[in-house]
C-alpha positions in Angstrom: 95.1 30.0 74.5 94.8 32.5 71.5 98.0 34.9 71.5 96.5 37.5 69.9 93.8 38.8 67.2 95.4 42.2 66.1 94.8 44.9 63.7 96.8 45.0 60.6 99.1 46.8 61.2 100.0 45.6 64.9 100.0 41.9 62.7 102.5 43.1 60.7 105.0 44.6 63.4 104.7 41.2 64.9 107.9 39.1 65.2 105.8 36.2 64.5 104.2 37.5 61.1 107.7 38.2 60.0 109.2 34.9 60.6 105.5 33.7 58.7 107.0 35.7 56.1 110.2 34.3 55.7 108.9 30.9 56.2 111.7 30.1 58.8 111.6 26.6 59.8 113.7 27.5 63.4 110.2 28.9 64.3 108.5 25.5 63.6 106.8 24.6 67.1 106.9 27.7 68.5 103.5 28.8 68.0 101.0 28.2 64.8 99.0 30.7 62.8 95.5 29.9 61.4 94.1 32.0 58.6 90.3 32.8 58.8 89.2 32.5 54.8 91.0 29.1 54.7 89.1 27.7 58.1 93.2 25.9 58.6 96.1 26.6 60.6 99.4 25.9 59.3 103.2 26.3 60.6 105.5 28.8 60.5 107.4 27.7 57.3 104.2 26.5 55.1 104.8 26.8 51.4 101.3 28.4 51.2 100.5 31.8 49.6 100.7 34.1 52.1 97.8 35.0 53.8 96.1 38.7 54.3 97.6 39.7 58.3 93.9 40.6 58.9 93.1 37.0 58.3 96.1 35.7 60.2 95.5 35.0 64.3 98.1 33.3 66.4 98.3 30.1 68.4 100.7 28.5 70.8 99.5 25.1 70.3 97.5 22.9 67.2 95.1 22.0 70.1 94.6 25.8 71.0 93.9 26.1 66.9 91.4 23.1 66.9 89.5 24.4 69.6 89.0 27.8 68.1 87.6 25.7 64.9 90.6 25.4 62.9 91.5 22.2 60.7 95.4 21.1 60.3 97.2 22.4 56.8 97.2 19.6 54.6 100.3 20.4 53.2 102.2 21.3 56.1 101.2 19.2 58.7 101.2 21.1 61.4 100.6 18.2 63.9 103.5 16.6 62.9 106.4 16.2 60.4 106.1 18.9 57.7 107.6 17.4 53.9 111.1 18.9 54.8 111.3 17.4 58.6 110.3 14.3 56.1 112.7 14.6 53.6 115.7 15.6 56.4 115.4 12.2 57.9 115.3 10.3 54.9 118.5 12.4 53.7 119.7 11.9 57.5 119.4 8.2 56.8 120.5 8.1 53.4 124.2 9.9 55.0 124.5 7.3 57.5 124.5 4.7 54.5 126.9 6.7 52.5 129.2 7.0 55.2 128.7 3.2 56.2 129.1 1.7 52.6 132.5 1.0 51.3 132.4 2.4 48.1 130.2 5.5 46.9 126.8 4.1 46.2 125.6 5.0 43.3 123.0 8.2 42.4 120.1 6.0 41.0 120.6 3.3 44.1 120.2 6.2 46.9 117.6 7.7 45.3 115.7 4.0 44.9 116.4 3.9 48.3 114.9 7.5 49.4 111.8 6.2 47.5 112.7 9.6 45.1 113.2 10.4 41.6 116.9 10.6 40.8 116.8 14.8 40.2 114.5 15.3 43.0 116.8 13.4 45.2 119.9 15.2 44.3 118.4 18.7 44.7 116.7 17.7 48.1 120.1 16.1 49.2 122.2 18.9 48.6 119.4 21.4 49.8 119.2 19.8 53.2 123.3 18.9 53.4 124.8 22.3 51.4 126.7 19.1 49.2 125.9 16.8 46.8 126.1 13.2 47.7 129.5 12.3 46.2 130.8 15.5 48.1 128.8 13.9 51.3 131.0 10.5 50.5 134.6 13.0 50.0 134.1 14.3 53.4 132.9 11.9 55.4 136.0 10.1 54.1 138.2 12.8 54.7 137.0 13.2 58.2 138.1 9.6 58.8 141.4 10.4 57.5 141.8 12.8 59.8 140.3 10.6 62.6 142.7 7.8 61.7 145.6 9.1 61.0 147.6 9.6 64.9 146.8 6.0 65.9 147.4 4.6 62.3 150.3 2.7 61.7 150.9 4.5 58.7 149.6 7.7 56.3 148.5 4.8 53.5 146.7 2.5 56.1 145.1 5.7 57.5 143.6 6.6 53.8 142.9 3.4 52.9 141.1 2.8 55.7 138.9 5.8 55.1 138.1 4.2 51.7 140.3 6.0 49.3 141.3 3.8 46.4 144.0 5.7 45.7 147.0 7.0 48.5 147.6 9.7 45.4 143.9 11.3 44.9 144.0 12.0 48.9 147.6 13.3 48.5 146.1 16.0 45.9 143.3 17.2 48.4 145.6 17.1 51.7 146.3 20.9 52.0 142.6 21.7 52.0 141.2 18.6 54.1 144.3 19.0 56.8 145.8 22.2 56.1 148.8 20.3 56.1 150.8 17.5 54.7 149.0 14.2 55.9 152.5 13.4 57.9 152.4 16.7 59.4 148.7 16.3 60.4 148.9 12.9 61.6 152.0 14.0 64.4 150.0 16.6 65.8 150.8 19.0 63.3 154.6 19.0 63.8 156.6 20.4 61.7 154.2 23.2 61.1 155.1 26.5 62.3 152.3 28.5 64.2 152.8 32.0 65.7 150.7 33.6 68.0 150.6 36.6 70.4 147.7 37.8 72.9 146.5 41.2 73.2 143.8 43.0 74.7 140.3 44.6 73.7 137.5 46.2 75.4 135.8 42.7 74.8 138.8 41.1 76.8 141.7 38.7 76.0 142.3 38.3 72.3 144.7 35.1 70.4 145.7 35.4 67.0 147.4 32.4 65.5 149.1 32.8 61.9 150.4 29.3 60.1 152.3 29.5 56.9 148.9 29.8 55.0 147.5 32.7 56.8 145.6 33.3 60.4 144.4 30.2 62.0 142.5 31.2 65.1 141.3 34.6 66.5 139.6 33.7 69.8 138.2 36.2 72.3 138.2 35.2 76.5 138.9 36.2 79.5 141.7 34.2 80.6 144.7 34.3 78.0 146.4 31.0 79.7 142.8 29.4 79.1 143.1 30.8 75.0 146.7 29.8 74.5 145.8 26.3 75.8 143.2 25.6 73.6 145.2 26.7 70.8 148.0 24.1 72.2 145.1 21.6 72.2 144.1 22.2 68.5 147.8 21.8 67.2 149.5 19.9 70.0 153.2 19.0 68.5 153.3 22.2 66.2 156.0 24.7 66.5 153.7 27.4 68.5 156.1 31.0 69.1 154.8 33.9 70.9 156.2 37.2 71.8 157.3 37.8 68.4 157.4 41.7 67.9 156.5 41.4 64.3 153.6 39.3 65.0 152.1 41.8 67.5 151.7 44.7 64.8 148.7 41.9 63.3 147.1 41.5 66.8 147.6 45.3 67.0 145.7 45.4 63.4 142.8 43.1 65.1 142.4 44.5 68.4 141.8 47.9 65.9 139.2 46.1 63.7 137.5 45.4 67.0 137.2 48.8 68.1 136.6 50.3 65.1 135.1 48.1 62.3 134.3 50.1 59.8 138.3 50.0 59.0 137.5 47.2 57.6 140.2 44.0 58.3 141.9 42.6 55.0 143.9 39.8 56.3 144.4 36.4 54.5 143.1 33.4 56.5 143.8 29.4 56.7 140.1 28.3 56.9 140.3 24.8 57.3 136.1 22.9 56.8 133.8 21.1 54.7 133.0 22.6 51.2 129.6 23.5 53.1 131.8 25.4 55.9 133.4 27.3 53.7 130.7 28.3 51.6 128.6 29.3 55.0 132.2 31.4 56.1 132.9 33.0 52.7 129.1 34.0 53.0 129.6 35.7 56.7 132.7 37.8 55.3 130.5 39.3 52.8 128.2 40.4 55.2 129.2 44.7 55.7 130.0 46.0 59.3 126.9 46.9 60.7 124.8 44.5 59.0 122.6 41.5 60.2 121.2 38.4 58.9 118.7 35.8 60.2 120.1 32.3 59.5 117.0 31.6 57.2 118.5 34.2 54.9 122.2 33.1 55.3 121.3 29.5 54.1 119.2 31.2 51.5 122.6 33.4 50.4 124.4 29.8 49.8 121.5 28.2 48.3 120.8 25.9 50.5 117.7 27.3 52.2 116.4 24.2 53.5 120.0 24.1 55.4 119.6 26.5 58.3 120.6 24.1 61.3 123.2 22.9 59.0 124.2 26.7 59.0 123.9 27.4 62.0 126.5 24.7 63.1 128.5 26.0 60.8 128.5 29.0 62.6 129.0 27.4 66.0 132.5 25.4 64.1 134.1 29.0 63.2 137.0 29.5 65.0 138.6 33.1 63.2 136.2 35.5 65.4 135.6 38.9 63.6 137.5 38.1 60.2 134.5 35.8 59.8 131.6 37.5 61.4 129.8 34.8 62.4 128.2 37.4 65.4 126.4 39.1 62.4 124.3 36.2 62.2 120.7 36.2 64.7 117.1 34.8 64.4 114.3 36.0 62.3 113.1 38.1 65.1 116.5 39.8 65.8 117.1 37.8 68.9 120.7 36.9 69.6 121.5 33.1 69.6 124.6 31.5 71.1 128.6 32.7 70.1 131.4 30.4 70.8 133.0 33.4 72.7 129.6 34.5 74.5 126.6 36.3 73.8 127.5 39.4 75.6 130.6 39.5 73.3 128.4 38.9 70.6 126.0 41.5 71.1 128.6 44.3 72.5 130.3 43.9 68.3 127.2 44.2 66.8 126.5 47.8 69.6 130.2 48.6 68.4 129.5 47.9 64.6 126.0 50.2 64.7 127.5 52.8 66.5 130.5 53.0 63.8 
C-alpha cells in the first residue's frame, strides 16, 4: 500500500523525508521511498543524491514499490543487505577471529581475509566498531581480564590467559581497564573505598556513588533499597559508606542539576568503558541543556557514522545518569527510545531541560 504521494512541502515536514535526509540506517526496513525520474526505489540510508521531495513517494514494503512500477536501487539493495549490512558482518566476523586468535593477527592477513584492500579495511573496521583492529584485540583482551580475574588463581594467570605477553604492559593500562589495581578488581573491588548517599528528586529516588577517582554511579528509581543493591552488586567487597554528611552536599548538588539544568553540573567522574564508550560519553557531555541529537548524528560527532547501534549500546552501558546525558539522545524523527532508568524519566528531563 502507497503511504502517501504529497505535495512538497507536506514531503518535506515528513519524518520520513528527514530520516531520507540524514540517511539513517535505524530507519532501514521501515518503509522505502521510490523516486519518480529514476523509475527505482531505494532505502532509507542510500548513498544516492538526494532526490527532488516532489519526485519522492513512500512505501511500506519493496513489493508495495514493485507493484507501483518501481525497480530495486542497484546500489542499495533495497531487498536485501545494503554494502554496510555487508560490510558489518564481514567486520562482525572478522572480531570474532580477533578475539579467538591468540595473538593479534596481522592488518594485511584480516583484510586478505575480509576480501578488502588493507586501507579500505581499516577505515571500514573502525567505522563500523568506533576502534581500530589492534584496539578491537586491547579490549577484547582486557574484557577477559576482567572476566578472569575472581576465579583465577592468580592476577598473572588471569592476564596471561587473556593473551597479554607481558603481566607489566596490563599493569600500565589497569587504572583505565578496571578503575582499580588488578588485585583490587579481582576481590570484588576490596580495598576500594566507595561512598554513596540517596536523595530524592521530582523524578524519584536518586544514588550517587563517589570512588577515589570521582563519581561512579548516579542512578534514578523508585525504590532506594532496589538502587543501593545494585550498586552492592557492581562493587560487591568494596568499602561502600553512606550517611556521610559531607557526601550529601554532592547529592544535594545533583538533585539541583535535576531540577534546574541550566546550572549546569561540573563534577569530576570515574567513567570506566571501551575507548569507543568513552568517546560516545565524552560526546553526550558536550551536548548543552536543552539540546537533542538523533543517534545518526551522535555517531557522526565521533566519526564513526556507520556506528549508530554500536552508539546506541553505548548509550544503554551508561551508568552516571544526567552528568552524561545519555537522555539527550532520540531517533531521527524525535521519538524517544529506551533509558536505563525509564522513558518517562527520560522524557520528563528533556520537558525539564526545555522549560529551563
Amino acid at each position: 500500500m502507497e503511504l502517501a504521494t504529497m505535495p512538497e512541502t507536506e514531503i518535506e515536514r515528513d519524518p520520513r523525508w528527514q530520516s531520507v535526509l540524514a540517511r539513517d540506517p535505524v530507519c532501514d526496513g521501515e518503509f522505502v521511498y521510490a523516486v519518480k525520474t529514476s523509475g527505482a526505489y531505494c532505502r532509507p540510508s542510500c548513498p544516492s543524491r538526494v532526490a527532488k521531495p516532489r519526485n519522492v513517494t513512500f512505501f511500506y514494503t519493496p513489493d508495495e514499490a514493485e507493484a507501483a512500477g518501481f525497480r530495486a536501487c542497484l546500489r542499495c539493495n533495497p531487498r536485501g543487505q545494503s554494502p554496510s549490512q555487508a560490510n558489518a558482518a564481514i567486520v562482525a566476523e572478522i572480531c570474532r577471529l580477533i578475539e579467538q586468535a591468540e595473538s593479534v593477527p596481522r592488518l594485511d592477513d584480516l583484510a586478505a581475509r575480509a576480501g578488502m584492500s588493507p586501507h579500505y579495511f581499516h577505515r571500514q573496521f573502525k567505522a563500523i566498531t568506533g576502534l581500530t583492529p589492534r584496539a578491537w584485540a586491547a579490549a577484547h583482551r582486557a574484557r577477559r581480564v576482567r572476566t578472569a580475574l575472581p576465579d583465577a588463581a592468580s592476577v598473572t594467570d588471569a592476564i596471561y590467559a587473556a593473551g597479554f605477553n607481558a603481566s607489566s604492559r596490563f599493569y600500565e593500562q589497569s587504572p583505565d581497564v578496571l578503575g582499580m589495581t588488578p588485585s583490587a578488581y579481582k576481590s570484588g573491588g576490596r580495598d576500594a573505598d566507595i561512598r554513596f548517599a540517596v536523595g530524592q528528586c521530582s523524578l524519584g529516588a536518586i544514588l550517587v556513588a563517589q570512588s577515589d577517582r570521582g563519581v561512579c554511579a548516579i542512578s534514578l528509581g523508585d525504590d532506594p533499597d532496589l538502587l543501593v543493591r545494585e550498586l552492592q552488586d557492581r562493587f560487591p567487597l568494596a568499602r561502600l559508606t553512606g550517611d556521610d554528611p559531607d557526601f550529601s552536599a554532592l547529592v544535594a548538588k545533583v538533585v539541583g542539576f535535576v531540577e534546574a539544568p541550566r546550572i549546569g553540573l561540573d563534577l569530576p567522574l570515574d567513567i570506566r568503558g571501551t575507548a569507543f564508550q568513552m568517546r560516545v560519553w565524552q560526546a553526550l557531555r558536550d551536548i548543552p541543556a536543552g539540546g537533542t541529537v538523533s543517534y545518526a548524528e551522535l555517531a557522526r560527532r565521533i566519526g564513526s557514522p556507520s556506528a549508530v547501534r554500536a552508539v546506541a549500546g553505548a548509550c544503554a552501558a551508561n551508568w552516571i545518569a544526567v552528568a552524561v546525558p545519555c537522555h539527550r539522545v532520540v531517533r531521527t524523527n524525535g521519538d524517544l527510545s529506551g533509558y536505563r532508568w525509564g522513558v518517562a524519566r527520560k522524557r520528563a528531563l528533556l520537558n525539564m531541560e526545555a522549560q529551563a
